[in-house]
DRENDO-1510 file (C-alpha; in Angstrom, 1 decimal, always signed):
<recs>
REC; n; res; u; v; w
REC; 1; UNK; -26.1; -65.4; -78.5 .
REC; 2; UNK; -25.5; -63.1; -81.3 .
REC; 3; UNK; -23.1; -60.9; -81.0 .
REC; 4; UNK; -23.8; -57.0; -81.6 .
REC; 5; UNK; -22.5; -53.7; -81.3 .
REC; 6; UNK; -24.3; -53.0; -78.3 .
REC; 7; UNK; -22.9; -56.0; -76.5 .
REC; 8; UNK; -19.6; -54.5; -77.7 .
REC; 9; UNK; -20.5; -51.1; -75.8 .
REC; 10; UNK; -22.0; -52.8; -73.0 .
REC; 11; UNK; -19.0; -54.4; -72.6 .
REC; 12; UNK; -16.8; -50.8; -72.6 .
REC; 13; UNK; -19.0; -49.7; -70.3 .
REC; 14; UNK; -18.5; -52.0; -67.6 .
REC; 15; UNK; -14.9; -53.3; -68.2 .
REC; 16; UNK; -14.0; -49.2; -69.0 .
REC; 17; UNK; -15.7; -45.8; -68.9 .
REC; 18; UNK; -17.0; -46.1; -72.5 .
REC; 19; UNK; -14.5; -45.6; -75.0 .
REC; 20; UNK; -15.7; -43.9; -78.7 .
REC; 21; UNK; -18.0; -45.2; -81.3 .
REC; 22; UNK; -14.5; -46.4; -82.9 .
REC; 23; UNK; -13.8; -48.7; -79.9 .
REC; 24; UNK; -16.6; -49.7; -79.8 .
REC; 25; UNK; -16.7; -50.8; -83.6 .
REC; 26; UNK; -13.2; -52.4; -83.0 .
REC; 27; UNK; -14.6; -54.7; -79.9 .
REC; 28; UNK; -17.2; -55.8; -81.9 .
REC; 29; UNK; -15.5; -56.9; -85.1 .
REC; 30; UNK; -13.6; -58.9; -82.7 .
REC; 31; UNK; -16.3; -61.1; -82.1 .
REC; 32; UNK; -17.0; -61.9; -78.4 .
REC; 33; UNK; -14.6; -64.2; -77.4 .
REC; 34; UNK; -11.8; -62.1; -79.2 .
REC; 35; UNK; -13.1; -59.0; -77.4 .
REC; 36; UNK; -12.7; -60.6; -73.8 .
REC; 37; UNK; -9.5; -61.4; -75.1 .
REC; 38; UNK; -8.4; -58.4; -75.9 .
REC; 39; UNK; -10.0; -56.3; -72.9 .
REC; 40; UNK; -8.4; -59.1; -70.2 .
REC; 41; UNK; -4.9; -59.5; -71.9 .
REC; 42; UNK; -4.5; -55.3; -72.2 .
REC; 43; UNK; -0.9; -56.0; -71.6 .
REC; 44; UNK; -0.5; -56.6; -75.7 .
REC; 45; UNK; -2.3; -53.4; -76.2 .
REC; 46; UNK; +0.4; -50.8; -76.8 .
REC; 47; UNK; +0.0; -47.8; -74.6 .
REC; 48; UNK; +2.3; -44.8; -73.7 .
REC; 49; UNK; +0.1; -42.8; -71.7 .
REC; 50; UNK; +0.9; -44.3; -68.3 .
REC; 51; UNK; +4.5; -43.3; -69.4 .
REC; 52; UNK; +3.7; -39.8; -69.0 .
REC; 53; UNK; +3.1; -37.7; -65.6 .
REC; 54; UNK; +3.2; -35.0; -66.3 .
REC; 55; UNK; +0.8; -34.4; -69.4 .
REC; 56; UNK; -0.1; -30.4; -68.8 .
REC; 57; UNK; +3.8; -29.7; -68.6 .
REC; 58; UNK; +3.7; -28.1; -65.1 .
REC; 59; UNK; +7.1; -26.6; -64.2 .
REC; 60; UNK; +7.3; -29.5; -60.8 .
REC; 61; UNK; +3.9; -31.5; -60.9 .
REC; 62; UNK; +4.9; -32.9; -57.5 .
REC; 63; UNK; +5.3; -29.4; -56.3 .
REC; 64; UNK; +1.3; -29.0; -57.2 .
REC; 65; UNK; -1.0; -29.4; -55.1 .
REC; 66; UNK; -3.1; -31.9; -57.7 .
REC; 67; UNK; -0.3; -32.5; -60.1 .
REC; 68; UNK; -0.5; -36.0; -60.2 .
REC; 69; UNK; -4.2; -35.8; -59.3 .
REC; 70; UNK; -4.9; -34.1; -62.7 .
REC; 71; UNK; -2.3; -36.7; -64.6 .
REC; 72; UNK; -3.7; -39.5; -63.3 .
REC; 73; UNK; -7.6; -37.9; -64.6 .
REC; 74; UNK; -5.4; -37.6; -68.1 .
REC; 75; UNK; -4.2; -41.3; -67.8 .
REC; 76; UNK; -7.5; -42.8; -67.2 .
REC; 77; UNK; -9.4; -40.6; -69.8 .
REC; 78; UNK; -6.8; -41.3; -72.5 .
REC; 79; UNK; -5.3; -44.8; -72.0 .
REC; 80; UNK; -6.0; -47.8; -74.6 .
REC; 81; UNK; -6.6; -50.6; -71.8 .
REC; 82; UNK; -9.9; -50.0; -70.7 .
REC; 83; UNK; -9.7; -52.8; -67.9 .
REC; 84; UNK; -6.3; -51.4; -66.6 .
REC; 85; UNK; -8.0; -47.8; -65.9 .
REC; 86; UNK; -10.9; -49.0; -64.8 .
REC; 87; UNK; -9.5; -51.6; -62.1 .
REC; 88; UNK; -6.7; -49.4; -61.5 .
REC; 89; UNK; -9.8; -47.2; -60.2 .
REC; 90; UNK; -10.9; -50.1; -58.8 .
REC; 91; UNK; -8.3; -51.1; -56.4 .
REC; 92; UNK; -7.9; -47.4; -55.8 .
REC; 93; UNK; -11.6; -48.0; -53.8 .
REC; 94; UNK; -10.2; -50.9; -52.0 .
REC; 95; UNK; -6.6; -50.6; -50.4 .
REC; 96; UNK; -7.6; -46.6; -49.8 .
REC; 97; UNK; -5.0; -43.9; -49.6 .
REC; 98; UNK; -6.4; -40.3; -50.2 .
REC; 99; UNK; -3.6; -38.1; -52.0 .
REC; 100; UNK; -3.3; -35.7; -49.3 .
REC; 101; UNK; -3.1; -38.1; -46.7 .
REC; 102; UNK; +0.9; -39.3; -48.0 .
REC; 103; UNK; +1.9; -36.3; -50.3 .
REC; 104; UNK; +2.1; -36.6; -54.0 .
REC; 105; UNK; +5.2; -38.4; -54.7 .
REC; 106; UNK; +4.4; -41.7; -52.5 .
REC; 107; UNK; +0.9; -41.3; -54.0 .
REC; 108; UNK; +2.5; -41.7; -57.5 .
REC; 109; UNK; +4.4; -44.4; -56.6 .
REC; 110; UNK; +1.3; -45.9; -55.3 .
REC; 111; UNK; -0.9; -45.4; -58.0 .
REC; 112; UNK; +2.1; -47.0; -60.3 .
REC; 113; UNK; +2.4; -49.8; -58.1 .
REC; 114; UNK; -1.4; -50.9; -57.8 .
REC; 115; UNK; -1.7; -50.4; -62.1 .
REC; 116; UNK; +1.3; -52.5; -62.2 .
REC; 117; UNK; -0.8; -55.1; -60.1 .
REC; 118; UNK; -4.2; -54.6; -61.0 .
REC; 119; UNK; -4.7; -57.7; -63.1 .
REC; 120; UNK; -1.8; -60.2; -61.4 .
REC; 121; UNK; -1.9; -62.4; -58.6 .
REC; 122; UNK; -3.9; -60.8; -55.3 .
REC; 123; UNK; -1.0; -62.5; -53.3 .
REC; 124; UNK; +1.5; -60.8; -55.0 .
REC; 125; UNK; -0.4; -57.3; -54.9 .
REC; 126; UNK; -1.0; -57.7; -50.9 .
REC; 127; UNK; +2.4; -58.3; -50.4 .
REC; 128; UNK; +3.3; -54.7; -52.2 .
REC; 129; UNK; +0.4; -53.7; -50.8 .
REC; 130; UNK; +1.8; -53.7; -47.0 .
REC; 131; UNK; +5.4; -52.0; -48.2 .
REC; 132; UNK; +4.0; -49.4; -50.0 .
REC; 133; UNK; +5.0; -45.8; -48.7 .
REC; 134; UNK; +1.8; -44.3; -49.1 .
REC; 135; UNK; -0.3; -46.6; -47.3 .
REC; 136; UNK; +2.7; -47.0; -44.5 .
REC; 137; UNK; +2.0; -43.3; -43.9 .
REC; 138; UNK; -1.6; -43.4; -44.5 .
REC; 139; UNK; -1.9; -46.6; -41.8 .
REC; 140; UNK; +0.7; -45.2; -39.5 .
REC; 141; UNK; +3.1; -48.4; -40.6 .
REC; 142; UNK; +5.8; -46.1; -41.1 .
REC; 143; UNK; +5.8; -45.6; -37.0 .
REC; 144; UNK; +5.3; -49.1; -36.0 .
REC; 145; UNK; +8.2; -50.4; -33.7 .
REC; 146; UNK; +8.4; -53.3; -32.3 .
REC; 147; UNK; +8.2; -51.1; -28.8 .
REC; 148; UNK; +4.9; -50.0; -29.7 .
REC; 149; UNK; +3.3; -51.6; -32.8 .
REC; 150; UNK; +0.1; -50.0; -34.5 .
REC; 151; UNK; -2.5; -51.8; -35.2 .
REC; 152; UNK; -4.3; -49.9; -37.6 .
REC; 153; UNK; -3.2; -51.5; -40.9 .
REC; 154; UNK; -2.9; -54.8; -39.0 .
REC; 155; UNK; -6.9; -54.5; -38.5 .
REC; 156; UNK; -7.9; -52.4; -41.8 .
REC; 157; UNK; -6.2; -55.2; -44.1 .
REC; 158; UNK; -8.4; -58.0; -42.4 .
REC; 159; UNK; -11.6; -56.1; -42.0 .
REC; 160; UNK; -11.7; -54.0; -45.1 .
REC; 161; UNK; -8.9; -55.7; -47.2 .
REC; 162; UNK; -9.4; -59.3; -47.5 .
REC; 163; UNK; -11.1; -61.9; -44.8 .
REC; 164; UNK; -13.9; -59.7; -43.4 .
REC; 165; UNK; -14.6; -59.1; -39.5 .
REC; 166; UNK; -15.6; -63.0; -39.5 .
REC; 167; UNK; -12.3; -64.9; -38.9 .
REC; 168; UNK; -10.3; -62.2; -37.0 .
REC; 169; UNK; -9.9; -61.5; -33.5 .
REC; 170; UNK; -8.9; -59.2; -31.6 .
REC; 171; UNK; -5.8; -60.9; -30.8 .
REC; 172; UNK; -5.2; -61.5; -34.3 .
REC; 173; UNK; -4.5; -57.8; -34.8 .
REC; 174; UNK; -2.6; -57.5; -32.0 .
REC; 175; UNK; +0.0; -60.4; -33.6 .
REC; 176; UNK; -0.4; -59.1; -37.4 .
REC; 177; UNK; +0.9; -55.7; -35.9 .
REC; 178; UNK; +3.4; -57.0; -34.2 .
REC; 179; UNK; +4.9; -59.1; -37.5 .
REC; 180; UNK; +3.7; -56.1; -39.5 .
REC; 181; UNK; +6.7; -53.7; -37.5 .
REC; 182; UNK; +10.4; -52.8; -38.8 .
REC; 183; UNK; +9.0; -50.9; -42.2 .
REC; 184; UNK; +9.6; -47.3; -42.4 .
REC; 185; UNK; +9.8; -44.4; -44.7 .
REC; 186; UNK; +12.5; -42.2; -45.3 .
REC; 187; UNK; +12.9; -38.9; -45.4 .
REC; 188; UNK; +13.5; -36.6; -47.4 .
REC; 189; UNK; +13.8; -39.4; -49.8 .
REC; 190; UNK; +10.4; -41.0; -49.3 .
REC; 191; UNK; +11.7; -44.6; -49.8 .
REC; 192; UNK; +10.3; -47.4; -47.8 .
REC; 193; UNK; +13.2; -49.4; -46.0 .
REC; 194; UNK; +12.9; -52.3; -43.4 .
REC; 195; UNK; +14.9; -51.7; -40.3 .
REC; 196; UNK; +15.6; -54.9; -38.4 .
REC; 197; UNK; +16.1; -53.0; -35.4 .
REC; 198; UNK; +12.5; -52.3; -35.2 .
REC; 199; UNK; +11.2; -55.9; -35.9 .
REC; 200; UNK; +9.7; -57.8; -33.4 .
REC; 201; UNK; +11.0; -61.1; -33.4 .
REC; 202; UNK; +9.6; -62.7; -31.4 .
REC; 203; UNK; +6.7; -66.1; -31.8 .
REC; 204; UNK; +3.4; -65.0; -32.5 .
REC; 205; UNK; -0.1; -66.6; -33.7 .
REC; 206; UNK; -2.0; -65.5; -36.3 .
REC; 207; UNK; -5.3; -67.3; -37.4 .
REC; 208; UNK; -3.9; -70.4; -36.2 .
REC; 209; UNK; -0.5; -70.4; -37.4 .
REC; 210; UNK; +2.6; -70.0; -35.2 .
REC; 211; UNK; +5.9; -68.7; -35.8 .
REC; 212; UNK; +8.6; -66.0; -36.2 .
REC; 213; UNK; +6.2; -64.4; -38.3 .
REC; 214; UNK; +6.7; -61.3; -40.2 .
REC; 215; UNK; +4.7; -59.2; -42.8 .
REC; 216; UNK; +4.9; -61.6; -46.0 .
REC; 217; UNK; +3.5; -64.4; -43.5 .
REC; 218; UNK; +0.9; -62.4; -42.5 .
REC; 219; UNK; -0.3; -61.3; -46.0 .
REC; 220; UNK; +0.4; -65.2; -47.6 .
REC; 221; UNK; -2.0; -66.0; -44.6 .
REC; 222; UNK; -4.6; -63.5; -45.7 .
REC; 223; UNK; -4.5; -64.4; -49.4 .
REC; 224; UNK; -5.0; -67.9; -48.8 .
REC; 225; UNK; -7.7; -67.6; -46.6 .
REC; 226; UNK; -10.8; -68.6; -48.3 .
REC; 227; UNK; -12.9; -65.6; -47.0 .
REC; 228; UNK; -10.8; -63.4; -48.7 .
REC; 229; UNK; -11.8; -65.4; -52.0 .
REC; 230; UNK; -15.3; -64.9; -51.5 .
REC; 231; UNK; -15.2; -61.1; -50.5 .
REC; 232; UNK; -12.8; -59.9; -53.2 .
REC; 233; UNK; -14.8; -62.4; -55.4 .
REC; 234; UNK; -17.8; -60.5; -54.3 .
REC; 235; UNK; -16.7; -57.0; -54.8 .
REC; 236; UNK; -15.5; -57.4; -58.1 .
REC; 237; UNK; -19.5; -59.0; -58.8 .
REC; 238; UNK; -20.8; -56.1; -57.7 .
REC; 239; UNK; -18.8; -53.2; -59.2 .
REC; 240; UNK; -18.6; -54.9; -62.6 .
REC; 241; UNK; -22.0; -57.5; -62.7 .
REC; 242; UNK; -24.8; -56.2; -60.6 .
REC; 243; UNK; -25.2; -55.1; -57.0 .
REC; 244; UNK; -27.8; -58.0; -56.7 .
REC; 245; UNK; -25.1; -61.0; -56.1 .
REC; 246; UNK; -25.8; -64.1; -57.7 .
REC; 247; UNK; -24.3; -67.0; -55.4 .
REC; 248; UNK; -24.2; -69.4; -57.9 .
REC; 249; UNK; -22.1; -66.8; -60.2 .
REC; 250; UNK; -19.9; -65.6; -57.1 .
REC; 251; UNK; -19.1; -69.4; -56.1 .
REC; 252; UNK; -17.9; -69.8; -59.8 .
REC; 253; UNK; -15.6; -66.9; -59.3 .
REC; 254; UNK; -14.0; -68.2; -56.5 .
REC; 255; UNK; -13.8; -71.2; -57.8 .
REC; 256; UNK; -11.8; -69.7; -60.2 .
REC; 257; UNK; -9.8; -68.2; -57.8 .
REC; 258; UNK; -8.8; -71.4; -56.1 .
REC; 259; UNK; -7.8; -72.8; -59.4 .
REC; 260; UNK; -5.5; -70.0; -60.1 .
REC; 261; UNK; -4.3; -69.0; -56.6 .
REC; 262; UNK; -6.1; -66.0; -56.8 .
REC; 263; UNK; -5.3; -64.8; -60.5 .
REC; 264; UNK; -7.4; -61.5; -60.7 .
REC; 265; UNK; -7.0; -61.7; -64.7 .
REC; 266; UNK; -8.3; -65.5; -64.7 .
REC; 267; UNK; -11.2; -63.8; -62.1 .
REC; 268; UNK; -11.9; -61.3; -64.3 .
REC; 269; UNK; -11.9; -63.8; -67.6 .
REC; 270; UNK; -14.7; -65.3; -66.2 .
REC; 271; UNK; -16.4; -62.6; -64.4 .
REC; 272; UNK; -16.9; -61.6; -68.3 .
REC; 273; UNK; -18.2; -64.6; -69.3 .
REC; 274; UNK; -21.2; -64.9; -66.8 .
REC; 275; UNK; -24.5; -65.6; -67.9 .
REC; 276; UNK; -25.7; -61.9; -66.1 .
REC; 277; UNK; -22.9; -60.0; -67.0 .
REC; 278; UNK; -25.0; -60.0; -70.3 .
REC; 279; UNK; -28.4; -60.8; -68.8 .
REC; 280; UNK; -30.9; -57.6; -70.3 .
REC; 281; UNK; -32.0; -58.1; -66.8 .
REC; 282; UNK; -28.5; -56.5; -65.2 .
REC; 283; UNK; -28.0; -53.8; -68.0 .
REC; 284; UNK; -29.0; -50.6; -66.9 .
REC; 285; UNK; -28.4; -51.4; -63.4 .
REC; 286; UNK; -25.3; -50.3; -61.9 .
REC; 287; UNK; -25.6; -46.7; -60.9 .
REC; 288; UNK; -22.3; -45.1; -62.3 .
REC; 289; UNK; -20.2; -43.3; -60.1 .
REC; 290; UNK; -19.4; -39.5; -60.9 .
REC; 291; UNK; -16.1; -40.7; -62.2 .
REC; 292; UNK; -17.9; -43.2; -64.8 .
REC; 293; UNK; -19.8; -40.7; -65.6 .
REC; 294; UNK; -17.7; -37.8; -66.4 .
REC; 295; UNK; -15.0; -39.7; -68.4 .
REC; 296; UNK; -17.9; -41.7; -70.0 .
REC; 297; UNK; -19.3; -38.6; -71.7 .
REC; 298; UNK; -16.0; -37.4; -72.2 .
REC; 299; UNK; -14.8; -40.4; -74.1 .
REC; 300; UNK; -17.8; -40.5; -76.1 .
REC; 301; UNK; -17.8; -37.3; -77.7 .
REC; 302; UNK; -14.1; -37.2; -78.1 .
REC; 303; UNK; -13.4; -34.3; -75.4 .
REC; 304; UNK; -9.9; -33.4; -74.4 .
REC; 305; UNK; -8.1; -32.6; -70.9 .
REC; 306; UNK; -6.1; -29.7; -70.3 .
REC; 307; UNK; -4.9; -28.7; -66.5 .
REC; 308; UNK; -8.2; -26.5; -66.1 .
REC; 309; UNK; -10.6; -29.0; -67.4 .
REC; 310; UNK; -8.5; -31.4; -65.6 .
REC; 311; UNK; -9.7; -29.6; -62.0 .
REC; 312; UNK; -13.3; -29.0; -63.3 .
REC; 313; UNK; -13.6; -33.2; -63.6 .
REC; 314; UNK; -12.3; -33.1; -59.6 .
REC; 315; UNK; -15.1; -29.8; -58.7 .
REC; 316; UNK; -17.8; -31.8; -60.9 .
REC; 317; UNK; -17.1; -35.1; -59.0 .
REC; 318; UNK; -16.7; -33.5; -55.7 .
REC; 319; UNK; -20.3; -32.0; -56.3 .
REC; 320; UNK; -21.7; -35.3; -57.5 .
REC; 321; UNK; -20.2; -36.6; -54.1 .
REC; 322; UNK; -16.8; -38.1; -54.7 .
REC; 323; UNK; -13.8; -36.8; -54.7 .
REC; 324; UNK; -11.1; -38.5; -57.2 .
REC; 325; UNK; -8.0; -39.7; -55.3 .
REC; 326; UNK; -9.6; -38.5; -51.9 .
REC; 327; UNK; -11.4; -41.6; -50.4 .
REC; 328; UNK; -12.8; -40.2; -46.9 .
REC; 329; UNK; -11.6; -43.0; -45.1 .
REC; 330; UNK; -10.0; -46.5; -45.1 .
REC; 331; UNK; -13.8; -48.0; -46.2 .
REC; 332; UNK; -13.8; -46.3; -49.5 .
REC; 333; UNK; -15.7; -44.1; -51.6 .
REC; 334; UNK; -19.7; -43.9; -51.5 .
REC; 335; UNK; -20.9; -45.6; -54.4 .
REC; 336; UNK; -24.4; -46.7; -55.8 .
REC; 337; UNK; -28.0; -45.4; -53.8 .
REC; 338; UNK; -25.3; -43.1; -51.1 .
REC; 339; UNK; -24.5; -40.9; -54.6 .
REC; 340; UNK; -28.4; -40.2; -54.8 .
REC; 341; UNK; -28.9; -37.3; -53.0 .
REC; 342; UNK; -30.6; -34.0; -53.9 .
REC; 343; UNK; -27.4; -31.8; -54.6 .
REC; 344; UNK; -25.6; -34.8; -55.8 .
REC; 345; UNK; -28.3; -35.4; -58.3 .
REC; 346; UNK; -28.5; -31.7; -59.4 .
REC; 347; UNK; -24.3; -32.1; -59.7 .
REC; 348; UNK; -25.0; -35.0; -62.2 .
REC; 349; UNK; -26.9; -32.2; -64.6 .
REC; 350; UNK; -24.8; -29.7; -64.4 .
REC; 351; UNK; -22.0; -31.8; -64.7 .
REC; 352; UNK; -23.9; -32.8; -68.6 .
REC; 353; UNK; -24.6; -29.5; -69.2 .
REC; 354; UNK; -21.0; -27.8; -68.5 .
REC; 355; UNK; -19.7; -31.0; -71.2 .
REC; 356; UNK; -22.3; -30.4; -73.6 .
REC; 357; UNK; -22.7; -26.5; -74.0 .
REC; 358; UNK; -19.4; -25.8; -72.9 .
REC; 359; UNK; -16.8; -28.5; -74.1 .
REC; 360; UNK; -18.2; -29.7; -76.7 .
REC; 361; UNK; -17.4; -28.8; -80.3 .
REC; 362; UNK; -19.5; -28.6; -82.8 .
REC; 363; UNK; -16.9; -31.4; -84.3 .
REC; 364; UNK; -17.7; -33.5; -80.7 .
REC; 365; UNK; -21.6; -32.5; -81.4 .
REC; 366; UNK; -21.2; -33.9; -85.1 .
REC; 367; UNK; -20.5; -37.4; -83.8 .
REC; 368; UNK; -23.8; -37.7; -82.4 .
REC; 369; UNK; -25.9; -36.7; -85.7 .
REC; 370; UNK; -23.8; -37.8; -88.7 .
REC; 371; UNK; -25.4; -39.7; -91.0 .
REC; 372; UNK; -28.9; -38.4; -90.4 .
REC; 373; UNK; -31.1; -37.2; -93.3 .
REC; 374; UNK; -31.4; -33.5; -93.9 .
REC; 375; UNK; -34.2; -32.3; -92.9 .
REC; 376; UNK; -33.6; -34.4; -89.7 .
REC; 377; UNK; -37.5; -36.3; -88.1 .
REC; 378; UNK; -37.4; -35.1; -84.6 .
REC; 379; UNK; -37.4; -39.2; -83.3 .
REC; 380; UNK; -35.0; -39.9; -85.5 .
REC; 381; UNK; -32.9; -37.5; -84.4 .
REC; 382; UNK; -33.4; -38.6; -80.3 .
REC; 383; UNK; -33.2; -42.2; -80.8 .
REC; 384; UNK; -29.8; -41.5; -82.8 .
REC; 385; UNK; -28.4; -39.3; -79.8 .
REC; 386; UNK; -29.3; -41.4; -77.3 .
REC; 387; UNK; -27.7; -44.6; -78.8 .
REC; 388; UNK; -24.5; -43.3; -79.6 .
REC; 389; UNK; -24.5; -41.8; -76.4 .
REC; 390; UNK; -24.5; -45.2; -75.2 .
REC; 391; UNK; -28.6; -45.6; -74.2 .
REC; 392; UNK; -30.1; -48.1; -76.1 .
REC; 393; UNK; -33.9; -47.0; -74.0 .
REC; 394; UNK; -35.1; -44.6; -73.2 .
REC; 395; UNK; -38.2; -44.5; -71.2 .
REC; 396; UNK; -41.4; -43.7; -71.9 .
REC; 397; UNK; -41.7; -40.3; -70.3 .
REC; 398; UNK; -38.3; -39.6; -71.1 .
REC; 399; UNK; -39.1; -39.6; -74.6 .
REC; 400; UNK; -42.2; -37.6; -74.4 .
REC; 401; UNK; -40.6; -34.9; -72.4 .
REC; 402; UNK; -37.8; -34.2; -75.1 .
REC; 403; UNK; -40.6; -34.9; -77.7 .
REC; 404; UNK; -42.5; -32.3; -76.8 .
REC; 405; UNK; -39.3; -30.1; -76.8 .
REC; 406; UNK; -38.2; -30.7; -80.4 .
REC; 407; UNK; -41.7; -30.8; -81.4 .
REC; 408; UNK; -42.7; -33.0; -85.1 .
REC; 409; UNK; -41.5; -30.4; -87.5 .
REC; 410; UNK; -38.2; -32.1; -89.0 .
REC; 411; UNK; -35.0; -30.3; -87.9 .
REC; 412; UNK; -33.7; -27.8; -90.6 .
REC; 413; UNK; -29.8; -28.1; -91.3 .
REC; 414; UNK; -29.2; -24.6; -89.6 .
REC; 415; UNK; -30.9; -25.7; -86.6 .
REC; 416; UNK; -29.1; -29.0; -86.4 .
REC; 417; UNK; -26.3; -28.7; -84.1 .
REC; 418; UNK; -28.2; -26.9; -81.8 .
REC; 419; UNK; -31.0; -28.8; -81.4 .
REC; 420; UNK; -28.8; -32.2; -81.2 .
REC; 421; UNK; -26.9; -30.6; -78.7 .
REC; 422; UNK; -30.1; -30.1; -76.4 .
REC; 423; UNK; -31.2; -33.4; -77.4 .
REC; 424; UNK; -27.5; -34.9; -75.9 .
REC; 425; UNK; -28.0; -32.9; -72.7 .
REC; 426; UNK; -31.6; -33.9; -72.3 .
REC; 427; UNK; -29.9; -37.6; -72.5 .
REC; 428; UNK; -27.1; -37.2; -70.1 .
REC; 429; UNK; -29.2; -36.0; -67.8 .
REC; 430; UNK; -31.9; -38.3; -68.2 .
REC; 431; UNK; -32.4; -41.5; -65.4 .
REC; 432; UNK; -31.7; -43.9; -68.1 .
REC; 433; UNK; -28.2; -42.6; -68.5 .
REC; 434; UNK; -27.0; -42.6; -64.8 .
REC; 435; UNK; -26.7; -46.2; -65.1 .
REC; 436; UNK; -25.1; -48.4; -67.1 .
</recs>
C-alpha cells in the first residue's frame, strides 16, 4: 500500500493520543516500516519527562491530594514515546489500582513500575505485578498470613488478569492465596518486604502442578498458561484494532506470543502490522475514551498543562464518565458504548468547547488555518480544520450543518480566527471525531 500522511496519523492515533502535525510529518517520512520501528522500539527515543514528578513545582506533590495524579496527566500529554504513554494507560486499565485506594507514593511507584514494563515480557511484569505495594494494599496482599490467607488477588489475577474464569477453580484460589502469603508493606516507609514467618509452606496444587509453591510459581504458571495468551492477545486487539475481533488476526498474535514467551513488544510489532489495523473498514471505529480525547485535542493544537488545567482534564473526564487513575473496581474502567450516555455525551462538548474557546490561542487556532488563501472559501476552510484535526470525513449532515453556519461568502481575514475556531469546535464535537 502506499504510504501517506494519514496512515502516519492513523497510526498516532491508535499507538498514542495523536501527537502534532510535526509528529505526524516525522512518522511519515519514516516510511512505514521505519515508523513501526520507531513507535515499538520508543526506548531509543530520548525522553526526560518521565524523569520529572513533579512538573507544577508543588511544595510536597505526595502531600497533594492529586499530585501525582496531575504529573502523571503532564507525563502522558508531553512524553515523546507515544506507545509508552499510551500502554502505560493501558495496563493502568488492566492490573487496576485506583490512586486513593494505596495513597500517592505506592501509586508512584506503581505507575513507574508498570511504564518500566509496559513493553517487556508479560512474565516478567506479573511477577512485579504480585510485589507491588499498591496493588498488595489495594488486593489486601499486604494482610495475607499464612494463618488466614486472602484470596482476593489470588482470584482477581486469574479471572481479570490473565487465564479467564475458564481454567480456575475454586480450589485454585484457595492454593494461589495460600503461596501468594508472607508479602507485606511497611510502614511508615511503604516498602514491600517478604516475611518468611508469614509464608505458608506447606504443598499445594495449583492448575495441576504440585509443590512448595510460592508467588513466582504461581505467576510463571499463569503466564504460561495458554489462555492467558489468548486473552491478553485479545485485549490488546481490541483497544488498539477494533472491538470486532478477528480470530484469524488474534490467533496470529498469540502465535506471536508463544514464539516470544510472551514478548508484549514482539505482540505489539505485529499487532501493527495486521491487515485491519489499516483496513478503511476499522478506521473510525474505536470509540475513544475521554482520556484519548482530551489529550488528543490537546496534542493537536499544541496546548499546555499547568496544575489548574491539569485538574480540569480529571473534572472533564470525570463528566465524560472516567475518572483518570480511579478505576471503580478491580474490572477496569468503562470503555466503548458504556461512555455513551446522555450527560456523558453532553461532557464530550463541553469538554471541546472549554479547549477551543478557552485554551486555545490564537497561535493554537493558527495551526488549523495556515496556509489557506485570504479570503478563505467556507469548504475549504472546513475540510482544512477537520483534517488537521485528525478527521479525514466528515459526514454528510455533518457538513451541511456547519455549512449552513459559515455560509458561501468567503471568510474575510478579520473574521478568520474566529470563524476557524467555531469550525474546530463544530469538529470536536462532531460523531466523526469521537472515534478514531
Amino acid at each position: 500500500m502506499t504510504w501517506t500522511p494519514e496512515d502516519a496519523a492513523h497510526l498516532l492515533r491508535r499507538a498514542g493520543f495523536g501527537g502534532t502535525l510535526e509528529d505526524v510529518n516525522r512518522l511519515h517520512a519514516l516510511g512505514k516500516t521505519g515508523a513501526i520501528d520507531a513507535i515499538v522500539d520508543y526506548e531509543k527515543t530520548a525522553d526526560s519527562v518521565w524523569s520529572n514528578d513533579n512538573p507544577f513545582g508543588l511544595p510536597d506533590v505526595l502531600a497533594e491530594w492529586d499530585g501525582v495524579r496531575t504529573a502523571l496527566l503532564w507525563q502522558l500529554l508531553k512524553s515523546r514515546r507515544p506507545l509508552q504513554a499510551k500502554l502505560l494507560w493501558f495496563w493502568h486499565g488492566h492490573f487496576t489500582t485506583p490512586s486513593s485506594a494505596a495513597g500517592t507514593l505506592l501509586f508512584r511507584r506503581q505507575m513507574n513500575t508498570w511504564r518500566t514494563h509496559a513493553n517487556g515480557s508479560f512474565a516478567a511484569f506479573l511477577s512485579a505485578v504480585y510485589k507491588d505495594g499498591a496493588m498488595l494494599e489495594y488486593l489486601n496482599g499486604s494482610y495475607s498470613h499464612k494463618d488466614h490467607p486472602n484470596e482476593n488477588f489470588a482470584r482477581e489475577v486469574q479471572e481479570l488478569y490473565t487465564t479467564g474464569t475458564g481454567p480456575y477453580r475454586e480450589a485454585d484460589v484457595r492454593e494461589a492465596a495460600r503461596a501468594l502469603t508472607g508479602w507485606e508493606v511497611t510502614w511508615p516507609e511503604r516498602n514491600v518486604v517478604f516475611n518468611p514467618q508469614s509464608f505458608d509452606t506447606g504443598t499445594k496444587t495449583f492448575l495441576g502442578q504440585t509443590g512448595n509453591l510460592n508467588g513466582e510459581d504461581i505467576m510463571r504458571i499463569l503466564a504460561q498458561r495458554p489462555e492467558t495468551a489468548r486473552r491478553t492477545c485479545a485485549k490488546l486487539y481490541r483497544a488498539f484494532v477494533s472491538e470486532r475481533v478477528n480470530l484469524v488476526e488474534v490467533n496470529a498474535l498469540v502465535k506471536r506470543w508463544a514464539e516470544t514467551g510472551g514478548n508484549i513488544k514482539a505482540v505489539m510489532r505485529a499487532l501493527f502490522q495486521l491487515p485491519s489495523f489499516w483496513d478503511a473498514r476499522t478506521r473510525g471505529f474505536l470509540f475513544r475514551t475521554p482520556l484519548e480525547l482530551i489529550l488528543g485535542l490537546m496534542q493537536r493544537l499544541r496546548l499546555d498543562l499547568d496544575l489548574d488545567r491539569a485538574r480540569a482534564v480529571g473534572w472533564m473526564s470525570h463528566q465524560m464518565g472516567q475518572d483518570p487513575f480511579e478505576p471503580p473496581n478491580p474490572a477496569g474502567y468503562r470503555t466503548g458504548l458504556r461512555l455513551t450516555g446522555a450527560s456523558m455525551l453532553l461532557g464530550r462538548t463541553q469538554m471541546a468547547e472549554n479547549l477551543i474557546y478557552n485554551w486555545a490561542s490564537p497561535a493554537s487556532i493558527a495551526i488549523l488555518h495556515a496556509g489557506l488563501p485570504r479570503p478563505t472559501p467556507p469548504d475549504q476552510l472546513v475540510a482544512t480544520v477537520a483534517a488537521r484535526l485528525g478527521v479525514t470525513t466528515l459526514t454528510a449532515g455533518t457538513r451541511a450543518s456547519i455549512a449552513t453556519f459559515l455560509g458561501s461568502t468567503p471568510i474575510a481575514q478579520p473574521n478568520l480566527e474566529d470563524r476557524t475556531r467555531s469550525v474546530a469546535f463544530l469538529v470536536a464535537s462532531s460523531p466523526e471525531y469521537q472515534v478514531m
